[in-house]
DOZATI-298157 format. One record per residue (C-alpha): z negated, y negated, x negated; residue in one letter. Coordinates in nm, 4 decimals. Layout:
REM residues N
+----------+----------+----------+----+
:       up :    north :     east : aa :
+----------+----------+----------+----+
:        Z :        Y :        X :  a :
...
+----------+----------+----------+----+
This chain:
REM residues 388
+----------+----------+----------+----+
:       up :    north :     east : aa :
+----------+----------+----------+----+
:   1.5680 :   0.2994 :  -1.4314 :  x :
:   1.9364 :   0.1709 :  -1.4821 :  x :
:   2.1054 :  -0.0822 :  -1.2523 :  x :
:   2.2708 :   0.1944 :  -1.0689 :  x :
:   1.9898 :   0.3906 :  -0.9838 :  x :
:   1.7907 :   0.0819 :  -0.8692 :  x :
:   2.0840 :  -0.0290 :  -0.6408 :  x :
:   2.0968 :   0.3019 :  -0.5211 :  x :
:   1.7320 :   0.2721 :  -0.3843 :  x :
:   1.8098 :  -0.0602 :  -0.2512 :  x :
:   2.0900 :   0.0727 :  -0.0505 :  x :
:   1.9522 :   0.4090 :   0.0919 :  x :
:   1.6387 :   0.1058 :   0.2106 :  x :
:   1.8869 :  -0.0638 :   0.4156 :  x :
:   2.0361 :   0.2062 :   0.5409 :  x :
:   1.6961 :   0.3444 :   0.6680 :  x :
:   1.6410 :  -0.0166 :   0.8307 :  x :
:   1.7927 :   0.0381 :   1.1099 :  x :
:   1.6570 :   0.3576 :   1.2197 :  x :
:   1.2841 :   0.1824 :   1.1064 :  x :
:   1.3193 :  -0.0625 :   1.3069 :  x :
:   1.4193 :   0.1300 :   1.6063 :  x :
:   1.1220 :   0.4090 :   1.5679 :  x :
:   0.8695 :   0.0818 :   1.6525 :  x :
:   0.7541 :   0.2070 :   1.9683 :  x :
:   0.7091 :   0.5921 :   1.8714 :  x :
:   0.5333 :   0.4246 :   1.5553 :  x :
:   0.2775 :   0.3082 :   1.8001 :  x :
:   0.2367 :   0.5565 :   2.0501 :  x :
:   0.1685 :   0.8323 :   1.8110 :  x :
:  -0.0093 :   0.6223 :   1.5751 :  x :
:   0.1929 :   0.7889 :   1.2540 :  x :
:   0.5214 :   0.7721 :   1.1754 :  x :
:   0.7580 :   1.0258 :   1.3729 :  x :
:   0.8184 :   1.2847 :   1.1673 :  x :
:   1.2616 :   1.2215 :   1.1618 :  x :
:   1.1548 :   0.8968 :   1.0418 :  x :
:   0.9054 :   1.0389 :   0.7707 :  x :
:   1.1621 :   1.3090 :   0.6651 :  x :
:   1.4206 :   1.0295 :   0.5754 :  x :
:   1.1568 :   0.8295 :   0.3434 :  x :
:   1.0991 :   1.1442 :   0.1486 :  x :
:   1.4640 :   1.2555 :   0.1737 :  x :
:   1.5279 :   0.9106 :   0.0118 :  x :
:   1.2739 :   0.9422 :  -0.2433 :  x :
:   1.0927 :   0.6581 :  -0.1174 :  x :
:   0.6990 :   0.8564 :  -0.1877 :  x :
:   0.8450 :   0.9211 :  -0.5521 :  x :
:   0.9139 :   0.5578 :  -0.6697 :  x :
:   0.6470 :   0.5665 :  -0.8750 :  x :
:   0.6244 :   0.8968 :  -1.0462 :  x :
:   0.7084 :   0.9849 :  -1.4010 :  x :
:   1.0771 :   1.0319 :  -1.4604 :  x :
:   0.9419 :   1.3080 :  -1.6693 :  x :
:   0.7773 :   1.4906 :  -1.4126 :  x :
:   1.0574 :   1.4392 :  -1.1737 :  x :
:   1.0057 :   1.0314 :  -0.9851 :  x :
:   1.1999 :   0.7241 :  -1.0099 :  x :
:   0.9407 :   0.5887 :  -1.2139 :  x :
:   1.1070 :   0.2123 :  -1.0597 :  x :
:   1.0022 :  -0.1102 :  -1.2549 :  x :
:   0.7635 :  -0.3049 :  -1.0450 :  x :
:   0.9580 :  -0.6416 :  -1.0162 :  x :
:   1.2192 :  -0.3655 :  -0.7948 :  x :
:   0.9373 :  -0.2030 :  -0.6501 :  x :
:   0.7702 :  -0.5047 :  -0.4659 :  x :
:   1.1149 :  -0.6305 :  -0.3844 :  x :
:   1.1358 :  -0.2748 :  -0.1851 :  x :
:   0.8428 :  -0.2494 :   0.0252 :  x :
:   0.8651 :  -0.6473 :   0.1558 :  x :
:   1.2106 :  -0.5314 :   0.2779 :  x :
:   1.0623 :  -0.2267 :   0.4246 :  x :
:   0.7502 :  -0.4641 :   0.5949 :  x :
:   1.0165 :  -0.6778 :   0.7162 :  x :
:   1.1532 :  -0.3565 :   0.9284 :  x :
:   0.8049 :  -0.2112 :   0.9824 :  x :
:   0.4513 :  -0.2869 :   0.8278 :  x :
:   0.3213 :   0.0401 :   0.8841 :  x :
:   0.6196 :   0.2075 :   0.7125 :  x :
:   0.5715 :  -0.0066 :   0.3743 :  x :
:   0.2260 :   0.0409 :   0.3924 :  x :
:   0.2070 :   0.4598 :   0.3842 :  x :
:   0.4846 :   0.4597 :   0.1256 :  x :
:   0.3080 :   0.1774 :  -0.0908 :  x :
:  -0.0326 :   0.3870 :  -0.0714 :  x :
:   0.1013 :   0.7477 :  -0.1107 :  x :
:   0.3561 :   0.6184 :  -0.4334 :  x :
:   0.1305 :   0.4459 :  -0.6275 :  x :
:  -0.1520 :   0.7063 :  -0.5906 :  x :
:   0.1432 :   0.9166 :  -0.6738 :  x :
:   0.0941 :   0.7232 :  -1.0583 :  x :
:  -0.2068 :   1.0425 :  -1.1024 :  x :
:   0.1033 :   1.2285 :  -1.1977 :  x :
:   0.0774 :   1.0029 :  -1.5135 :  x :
:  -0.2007 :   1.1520 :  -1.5793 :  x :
:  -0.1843 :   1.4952 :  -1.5096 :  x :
:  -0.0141 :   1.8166 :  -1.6902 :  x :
:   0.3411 :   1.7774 :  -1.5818 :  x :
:   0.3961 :   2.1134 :  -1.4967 :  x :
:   0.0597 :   2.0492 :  -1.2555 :  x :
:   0.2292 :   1.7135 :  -1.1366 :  x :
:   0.5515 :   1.8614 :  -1.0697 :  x :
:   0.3918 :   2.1687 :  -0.8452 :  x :
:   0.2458 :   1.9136 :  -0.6242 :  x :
:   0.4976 :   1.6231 :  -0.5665 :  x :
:   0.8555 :   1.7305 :  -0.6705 :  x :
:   0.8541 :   2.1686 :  -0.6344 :  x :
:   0.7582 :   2.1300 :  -0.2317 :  x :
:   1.0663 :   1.9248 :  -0.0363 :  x :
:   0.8937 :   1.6275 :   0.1095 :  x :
:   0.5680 :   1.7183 :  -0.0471 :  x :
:   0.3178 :   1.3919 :  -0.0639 :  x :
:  -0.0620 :   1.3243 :  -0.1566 :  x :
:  -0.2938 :   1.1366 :   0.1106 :  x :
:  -0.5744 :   1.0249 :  -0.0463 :  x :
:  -0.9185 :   0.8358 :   0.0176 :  x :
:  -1.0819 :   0.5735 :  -0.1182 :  x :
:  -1.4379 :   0.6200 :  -0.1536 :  x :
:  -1.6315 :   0.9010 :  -0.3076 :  x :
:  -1.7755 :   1.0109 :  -0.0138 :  x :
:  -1.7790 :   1.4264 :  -0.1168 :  x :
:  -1.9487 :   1.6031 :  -0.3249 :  x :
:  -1.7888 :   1.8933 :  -0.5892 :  x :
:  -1.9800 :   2.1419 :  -0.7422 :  x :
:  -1.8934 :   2.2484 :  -1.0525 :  x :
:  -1.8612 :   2.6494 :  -1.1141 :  x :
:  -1.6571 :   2.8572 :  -1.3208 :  x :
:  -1.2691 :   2.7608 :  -1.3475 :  x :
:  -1.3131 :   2.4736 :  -1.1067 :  x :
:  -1.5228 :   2.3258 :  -0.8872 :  x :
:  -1.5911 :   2.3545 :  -0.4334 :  x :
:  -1.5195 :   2.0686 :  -0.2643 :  x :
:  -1.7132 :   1.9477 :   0.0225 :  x :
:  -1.7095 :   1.6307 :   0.2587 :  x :
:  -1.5806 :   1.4138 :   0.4907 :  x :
:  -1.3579 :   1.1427 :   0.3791 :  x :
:  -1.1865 :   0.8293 :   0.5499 :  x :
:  -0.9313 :   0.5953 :   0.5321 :  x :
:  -0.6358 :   0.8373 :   0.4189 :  x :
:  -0.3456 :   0.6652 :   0.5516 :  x :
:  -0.0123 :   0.9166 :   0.5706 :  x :
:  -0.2046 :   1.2463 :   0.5856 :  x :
:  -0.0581 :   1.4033 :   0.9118 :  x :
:   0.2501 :   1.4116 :   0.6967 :  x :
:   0.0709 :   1.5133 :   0.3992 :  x :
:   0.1104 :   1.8332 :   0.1539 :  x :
:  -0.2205 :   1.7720 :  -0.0361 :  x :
:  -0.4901 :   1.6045 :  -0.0002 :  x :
:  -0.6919 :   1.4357 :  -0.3160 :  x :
:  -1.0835 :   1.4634 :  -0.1724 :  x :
:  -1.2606 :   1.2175 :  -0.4343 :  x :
:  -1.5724 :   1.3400 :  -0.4544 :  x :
:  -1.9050 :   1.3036 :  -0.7092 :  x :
:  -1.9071 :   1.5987 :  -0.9598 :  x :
:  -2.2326 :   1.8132 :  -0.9648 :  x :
:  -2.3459 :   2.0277 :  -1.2320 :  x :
:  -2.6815 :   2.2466 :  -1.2038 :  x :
:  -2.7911 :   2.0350 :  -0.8825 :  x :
:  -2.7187 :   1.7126 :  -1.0811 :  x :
:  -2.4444 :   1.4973 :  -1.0674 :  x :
:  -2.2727 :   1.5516 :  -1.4459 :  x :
:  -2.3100 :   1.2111 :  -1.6581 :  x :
:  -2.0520 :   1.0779 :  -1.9043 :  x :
:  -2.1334 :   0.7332 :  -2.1902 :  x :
:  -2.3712 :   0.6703 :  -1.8671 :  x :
:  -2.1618 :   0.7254 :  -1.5901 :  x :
:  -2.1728 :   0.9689 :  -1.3323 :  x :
:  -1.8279 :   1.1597 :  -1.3251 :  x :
:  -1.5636 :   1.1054 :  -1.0026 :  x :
:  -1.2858 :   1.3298 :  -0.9844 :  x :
:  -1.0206 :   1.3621 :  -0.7528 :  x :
:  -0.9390 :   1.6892 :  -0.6340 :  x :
:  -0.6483 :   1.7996 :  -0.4972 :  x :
:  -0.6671 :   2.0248 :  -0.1706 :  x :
:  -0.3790 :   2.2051 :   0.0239 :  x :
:  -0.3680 :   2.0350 :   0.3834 :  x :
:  -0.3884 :   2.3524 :   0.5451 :  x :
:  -0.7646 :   2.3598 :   0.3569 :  x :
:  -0.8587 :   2.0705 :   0.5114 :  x :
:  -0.9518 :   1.9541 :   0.8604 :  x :
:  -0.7673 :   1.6540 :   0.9868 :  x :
:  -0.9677 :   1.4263 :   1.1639 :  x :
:  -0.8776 :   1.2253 :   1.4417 :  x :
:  -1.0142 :   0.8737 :   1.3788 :  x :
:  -0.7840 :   0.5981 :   1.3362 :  x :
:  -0.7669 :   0.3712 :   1.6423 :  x :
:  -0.7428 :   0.0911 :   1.5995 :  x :
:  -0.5109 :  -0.2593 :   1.7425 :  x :
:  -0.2902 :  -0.3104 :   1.4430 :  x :
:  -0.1059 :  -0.0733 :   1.1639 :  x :
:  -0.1467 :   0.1786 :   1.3906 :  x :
:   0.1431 :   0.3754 :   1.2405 :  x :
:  -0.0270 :   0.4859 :   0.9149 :  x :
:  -0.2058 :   0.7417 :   1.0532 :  x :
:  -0.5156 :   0.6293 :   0.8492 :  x :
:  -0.7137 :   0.9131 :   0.9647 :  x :
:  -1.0394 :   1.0822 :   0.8053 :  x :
:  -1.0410 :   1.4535 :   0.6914 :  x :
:  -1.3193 :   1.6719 :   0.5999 :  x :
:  -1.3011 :   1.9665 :   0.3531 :  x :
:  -1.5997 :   2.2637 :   0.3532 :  x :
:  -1.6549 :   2.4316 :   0.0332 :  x :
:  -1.3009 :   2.4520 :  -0.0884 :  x :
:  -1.2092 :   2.6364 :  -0.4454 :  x :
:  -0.9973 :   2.3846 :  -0.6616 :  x :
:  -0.9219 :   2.4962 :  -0.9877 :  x :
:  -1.0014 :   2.2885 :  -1.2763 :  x :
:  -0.6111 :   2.1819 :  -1.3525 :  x :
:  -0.6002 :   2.0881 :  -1.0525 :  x :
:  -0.8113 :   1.7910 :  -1.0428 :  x :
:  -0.8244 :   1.4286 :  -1.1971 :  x :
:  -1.0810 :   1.2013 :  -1.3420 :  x :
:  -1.0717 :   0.9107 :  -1.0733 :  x :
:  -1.1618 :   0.6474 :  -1.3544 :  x :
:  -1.0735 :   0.6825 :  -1.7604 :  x :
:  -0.8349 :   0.9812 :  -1.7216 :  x :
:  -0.6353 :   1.0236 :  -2.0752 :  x :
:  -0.2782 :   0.8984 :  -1.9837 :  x :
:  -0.0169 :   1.1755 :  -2.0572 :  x :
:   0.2921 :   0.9411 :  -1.9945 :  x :
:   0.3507 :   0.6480 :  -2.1654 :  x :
:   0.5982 :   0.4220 :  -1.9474 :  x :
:   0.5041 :   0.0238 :  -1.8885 :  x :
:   0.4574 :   0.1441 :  -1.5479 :  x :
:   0.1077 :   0.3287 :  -1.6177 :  x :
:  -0.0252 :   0.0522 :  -1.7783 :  x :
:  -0.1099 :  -0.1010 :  -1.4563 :  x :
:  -0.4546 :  -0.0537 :  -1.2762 :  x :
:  -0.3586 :   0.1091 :  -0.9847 :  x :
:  -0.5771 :  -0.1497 :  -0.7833 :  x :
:  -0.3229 :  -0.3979 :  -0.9079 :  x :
:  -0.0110 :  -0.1856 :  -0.7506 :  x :
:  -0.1870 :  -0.1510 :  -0.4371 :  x :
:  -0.2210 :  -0.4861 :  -0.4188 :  x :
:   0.1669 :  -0.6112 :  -0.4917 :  x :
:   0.2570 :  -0.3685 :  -0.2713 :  x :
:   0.0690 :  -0.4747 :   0.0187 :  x :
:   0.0892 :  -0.8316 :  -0.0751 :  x :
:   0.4938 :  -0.7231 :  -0.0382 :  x :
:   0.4564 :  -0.5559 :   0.2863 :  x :
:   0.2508 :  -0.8780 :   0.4306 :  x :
:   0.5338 :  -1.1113 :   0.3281 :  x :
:   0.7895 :  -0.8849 :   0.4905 :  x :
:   0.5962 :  -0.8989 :   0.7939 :  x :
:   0.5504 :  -1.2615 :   0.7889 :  x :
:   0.9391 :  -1.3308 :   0.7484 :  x :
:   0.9987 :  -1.0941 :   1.0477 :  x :
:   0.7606 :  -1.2490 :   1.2504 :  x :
:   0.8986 :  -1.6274 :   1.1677 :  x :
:   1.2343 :  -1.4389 :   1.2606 :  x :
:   1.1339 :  -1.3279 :   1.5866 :  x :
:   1.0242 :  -1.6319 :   1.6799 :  x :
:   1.3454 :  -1.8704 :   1.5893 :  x :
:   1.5185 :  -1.6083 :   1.8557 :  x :
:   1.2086 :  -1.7503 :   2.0817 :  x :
:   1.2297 :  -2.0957 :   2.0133 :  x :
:   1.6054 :  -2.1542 :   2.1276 :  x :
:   1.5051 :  -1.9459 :   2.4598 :  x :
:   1.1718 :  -2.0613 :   2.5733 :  x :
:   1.1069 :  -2.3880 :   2.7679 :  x :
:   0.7431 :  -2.3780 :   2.8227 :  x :
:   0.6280 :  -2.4041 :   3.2106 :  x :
:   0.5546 :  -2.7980 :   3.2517 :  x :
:   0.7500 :  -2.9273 :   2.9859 :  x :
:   1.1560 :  -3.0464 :   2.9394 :  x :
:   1.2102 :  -2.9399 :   2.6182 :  x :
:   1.2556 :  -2.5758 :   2.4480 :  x :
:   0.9877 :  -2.4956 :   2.2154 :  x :
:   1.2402 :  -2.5605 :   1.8966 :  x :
:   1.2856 :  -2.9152 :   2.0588 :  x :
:   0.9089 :  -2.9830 :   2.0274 :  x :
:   0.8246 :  -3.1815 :   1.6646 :  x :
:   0.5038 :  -2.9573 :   1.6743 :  x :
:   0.6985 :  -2.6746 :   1.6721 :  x :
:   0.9401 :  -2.8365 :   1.3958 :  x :
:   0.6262 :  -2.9142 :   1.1914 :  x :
:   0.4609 :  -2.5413 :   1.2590 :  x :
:   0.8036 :  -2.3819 :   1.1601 :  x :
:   0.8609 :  -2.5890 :   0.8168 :  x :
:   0.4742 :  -2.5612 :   0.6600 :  x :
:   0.5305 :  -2.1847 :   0.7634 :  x :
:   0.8559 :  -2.1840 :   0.5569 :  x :
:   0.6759 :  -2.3649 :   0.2345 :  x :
:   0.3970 :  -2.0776 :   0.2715 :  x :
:   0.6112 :  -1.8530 :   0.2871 :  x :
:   0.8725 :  -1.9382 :   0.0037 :  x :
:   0.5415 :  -2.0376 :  -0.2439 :  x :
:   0.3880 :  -1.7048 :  -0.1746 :  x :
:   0.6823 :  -1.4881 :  -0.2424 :  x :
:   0.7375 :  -1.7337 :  -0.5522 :  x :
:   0.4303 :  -1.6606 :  -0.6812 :  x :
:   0.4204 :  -1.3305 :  -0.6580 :  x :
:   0.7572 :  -1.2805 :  -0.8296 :  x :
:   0.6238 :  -1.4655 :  -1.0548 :  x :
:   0.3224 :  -1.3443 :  -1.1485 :  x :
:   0.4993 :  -0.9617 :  -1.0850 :  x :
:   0.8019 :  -1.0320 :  -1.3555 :  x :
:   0.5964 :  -1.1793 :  -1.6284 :  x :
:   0.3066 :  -0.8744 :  -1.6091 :  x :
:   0.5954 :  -0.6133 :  -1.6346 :  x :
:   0.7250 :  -0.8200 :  -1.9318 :  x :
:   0.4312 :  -0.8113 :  -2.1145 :  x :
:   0.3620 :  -0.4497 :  -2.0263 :  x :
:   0.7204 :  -0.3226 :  -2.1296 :  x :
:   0.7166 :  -0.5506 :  -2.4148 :  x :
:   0.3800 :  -0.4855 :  -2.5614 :  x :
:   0.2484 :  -0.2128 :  -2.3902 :  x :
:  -0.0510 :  -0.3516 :  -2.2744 :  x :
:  -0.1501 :  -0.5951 :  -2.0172 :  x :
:  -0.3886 :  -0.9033 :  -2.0653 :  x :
:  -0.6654 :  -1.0263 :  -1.8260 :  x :
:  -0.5219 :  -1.3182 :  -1.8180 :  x :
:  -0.1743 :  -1.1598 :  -1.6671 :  x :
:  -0.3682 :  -0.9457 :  -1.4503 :  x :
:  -0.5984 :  -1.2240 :  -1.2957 :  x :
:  -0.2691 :  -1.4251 :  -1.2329 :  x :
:  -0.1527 :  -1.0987 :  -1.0229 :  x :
:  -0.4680 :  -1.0700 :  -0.8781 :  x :
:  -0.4740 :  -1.3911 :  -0.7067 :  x :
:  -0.0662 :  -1.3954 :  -0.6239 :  x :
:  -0.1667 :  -1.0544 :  -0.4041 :  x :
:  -0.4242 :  -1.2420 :  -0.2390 :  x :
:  -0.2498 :  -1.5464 :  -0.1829 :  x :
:   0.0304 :  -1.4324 :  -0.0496 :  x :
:  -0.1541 :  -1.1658 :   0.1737 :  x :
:  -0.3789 :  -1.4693 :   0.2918 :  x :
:  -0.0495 :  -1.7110 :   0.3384 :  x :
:   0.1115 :  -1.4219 :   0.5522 :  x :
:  -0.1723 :  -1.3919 :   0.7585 :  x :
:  -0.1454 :  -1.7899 :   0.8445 :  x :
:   0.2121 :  -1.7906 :   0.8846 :  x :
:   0.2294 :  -1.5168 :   1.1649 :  x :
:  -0.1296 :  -1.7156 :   1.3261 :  x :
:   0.0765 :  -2.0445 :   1.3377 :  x :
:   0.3615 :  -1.8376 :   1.4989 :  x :
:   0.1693 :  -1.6776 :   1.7664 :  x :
:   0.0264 :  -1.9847 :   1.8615 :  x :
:   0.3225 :  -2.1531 :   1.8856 :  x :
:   0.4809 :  -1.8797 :   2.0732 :  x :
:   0.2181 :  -1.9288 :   2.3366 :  x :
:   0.1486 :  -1.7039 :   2.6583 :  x :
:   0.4829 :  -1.4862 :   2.5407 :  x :
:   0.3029 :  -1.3491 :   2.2498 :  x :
:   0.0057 :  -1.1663 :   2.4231 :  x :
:   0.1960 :  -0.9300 :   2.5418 :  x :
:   0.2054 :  -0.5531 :   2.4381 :  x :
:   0.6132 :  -0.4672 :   2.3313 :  x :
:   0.6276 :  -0.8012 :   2.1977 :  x :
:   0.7009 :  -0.8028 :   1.8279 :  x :
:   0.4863 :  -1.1143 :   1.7568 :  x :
:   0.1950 :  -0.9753 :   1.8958 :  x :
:   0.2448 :  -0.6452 :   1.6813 :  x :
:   0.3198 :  -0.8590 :   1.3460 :  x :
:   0.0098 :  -1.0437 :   1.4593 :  x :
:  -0.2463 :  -0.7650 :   1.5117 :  x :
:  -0.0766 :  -0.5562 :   1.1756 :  x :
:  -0.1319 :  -0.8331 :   0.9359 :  x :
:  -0.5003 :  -0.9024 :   1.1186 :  x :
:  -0.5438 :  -0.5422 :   1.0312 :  x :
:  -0.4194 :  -0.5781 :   0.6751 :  x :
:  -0.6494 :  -0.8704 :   0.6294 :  x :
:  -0.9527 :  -0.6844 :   0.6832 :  x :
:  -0.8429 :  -0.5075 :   0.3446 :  x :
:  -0.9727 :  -0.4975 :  -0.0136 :  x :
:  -0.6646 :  -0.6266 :  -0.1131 :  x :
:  -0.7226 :  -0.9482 :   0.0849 :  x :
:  -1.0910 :  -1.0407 :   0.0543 :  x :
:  -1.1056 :  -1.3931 :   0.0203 :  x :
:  -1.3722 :  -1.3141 :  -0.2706 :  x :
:  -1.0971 :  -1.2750 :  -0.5146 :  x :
:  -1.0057 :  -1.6843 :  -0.4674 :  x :
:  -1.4157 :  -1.6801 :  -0.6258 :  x :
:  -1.3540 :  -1.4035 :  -0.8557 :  x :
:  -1.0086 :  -1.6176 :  -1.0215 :  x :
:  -1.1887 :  -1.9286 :  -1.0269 :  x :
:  -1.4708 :  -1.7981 :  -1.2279 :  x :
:  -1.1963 :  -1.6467 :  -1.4519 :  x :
:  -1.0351 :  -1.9790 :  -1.4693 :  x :
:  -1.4043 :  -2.1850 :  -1.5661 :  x :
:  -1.4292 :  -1.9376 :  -1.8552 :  x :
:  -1.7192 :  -1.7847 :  -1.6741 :  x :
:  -1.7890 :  -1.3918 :  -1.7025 :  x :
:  -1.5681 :  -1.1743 :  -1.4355 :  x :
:  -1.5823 :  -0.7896 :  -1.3168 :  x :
:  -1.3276 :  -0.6936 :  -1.4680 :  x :
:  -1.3011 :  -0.3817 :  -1.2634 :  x :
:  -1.1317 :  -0.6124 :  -1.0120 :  x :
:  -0.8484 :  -0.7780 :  -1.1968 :  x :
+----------+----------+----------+----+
């Protein structure tokens, strides 16, 4: 992207903030986001930061991208999160016929892809295409959805179809009004992504439209598809938990100059605890967001400059994600703790930041395996790869 197009982005963010920010308790009580809200992120172009310019996206570098969503987790976790996971699954496009790409995220206003993580259907293969059928979890945005991308196990002949030793995953891309929408996600934190199941029941999907999950041939060649798309999930969320963090360190300077705790003289920014609590948060903060610029620039500088991305940059990325992820989630604990009785309460934002970024680490992105994982890397020891 040029400078101007990337400040444009920037600037149509903040002026969404504001109307983000104020949509916090409609976030909640509907657990999605309200659909004015949702029509001003796609209006923006906020689900198509990651798409092809070719095929009609932003196709944003990644140092801009990450620098995005933490101001959108800042406003609203939820928010960042269902535009992180519906734009970089929105990278497929790389990898699809554009004309296919095109029909199902740029030709239909507003038109985005939920999708889920696990192969949990089953596709049979017959002629032109394949039926789809299953129930699937985890697919955060997909009240607001277009399509849906069921990732299923492909069977041929009553067998699941085999390639260099590996059965075949595809995702396949269903019309919403196909599906059934399942009403599953509740749950104390992050309550706005609307990470509900859906099932689908013998659904027709054409051959063209569908995707290898794994090993599709990449039909775009910008640094940007380089990336495993684990590895975007993970800056992006890693992005969103930092935003969080900040606004939850925010909220509670406000708190501190207000609140004198029952039985004691002093407010609570009087109290060296507090003063202590307040300046290791800052450090985590400030390191983690270092790091992961960090580890974020030099990755997309290799990738643009070579056009390929070593394990060694990717293992750095992989543990800046989790560290900063891990460093949010201690941050907003050390602020709700400080905060004391004030905090429990529901309408509070410290107790929201506080059960979001509980919520986000209970995710893949976060498992504190991946401190193991890097460490292994680091003692020249054999790694899985697949998660770097």
């Amino acid at each position: 992207m040029t400078a101007n197009d990337t400040q444009s982005l920037f600037e149509a963010v903040r002026k969404l903030l504001p109307m983000i920010r104020s949509s916090a308790e409609r976030i909640e009580a509907d657990r999605e986001l309200p659909r004015p809200l949702f029509e001003a992120l796609a209006d923006a172009g906020l689900f198509k930061l990651l798409i092809p310019h070719n095929v009609g996206g932003a196709e944003i570098d990644l140092p801009a991208y990450v620098q995005l969503l933490e101001e959108l987790g800042k406003a609203d976790a939820s928010t960042g999160w269902v535009i992180n996971q519906c734009a970089v699954f929105a990278t497929y496009a790389a990898r699809i016929p554009r004309e296919v790409a095109r029909s199902i995220w740029i030709d239909t206003p507003r038109s985005i892809v939920a999708n889920t993580p696990a192969a949990t259907a089953r596709a049979v293969a017959v002629p032109g295409g394949y039926r789809v059928t299953g129930r699937q979890g985890f697919s955060s945005g997909c009240r607001h959805a277009a399509w849906l991308a069921a990732r299923a196990l492909i069977l041929e002949k009553g067998q699941p179809r085999v390639e260099d030793g590996q059965r075949e995953e595809r995702y396949l891309f269903v019309p919403v009004a196909e599906a059934e929408l399942l009403d599953t996600w509740h749950v104390r934190g992050m309550r706005g992504t609307g990470t509900h199941d859906f099932a689908v029941r013998d659904v027709f999907v054409p051959a063209e439209r569908t995707v290898l999950q794994a090993g599709a041939p990449l039909l775009e060649n910008g640094a940007l598809y380089q990336f495993p798309r684990r590895l975007l999930f993970a800056s992006g969320d890693a992005a969103v938990s930092l935003g969080a963090a900040r606004a939850c360190l925010n909220t509670f300077f406000e708190l501190a100059g207000a609140k004198t705790p029952r039985s004691m003289q002093a407010t609570l920014r009087d109290q060296p605890v507090v003063q202590a609590t307040v300046g290791r948060s800052e450090a985590h903060l400030r390191s983690a967001r270092a790091f992961l610029t960090e580890a974020v620039r030099e990755i997309w500088t290799e990738a643009s400059s070579t056009g390929a991305i070593t394990l060694e940059r990717r293992a750095a990325l992989r543990l800046a994600t989790t560290h900063a992820i891990r460093l949010a989630v201690d941050v907003v604990d050390s602020v709700y703790n400080a905060a004391g009785v004030t905090a429990i309460f529901e309408g509070n934002p410290i107790q929201r930041h506080f059960q979001d970024i509980h919520v986000i680490s209970q995710h893949t992105q976060a498992r504190l395996a991946h401190y193991e994982l890097i460490g292994k890397y680091a003692l020249g020891l054999t790694v899985d790869e697949s998660r770097l």
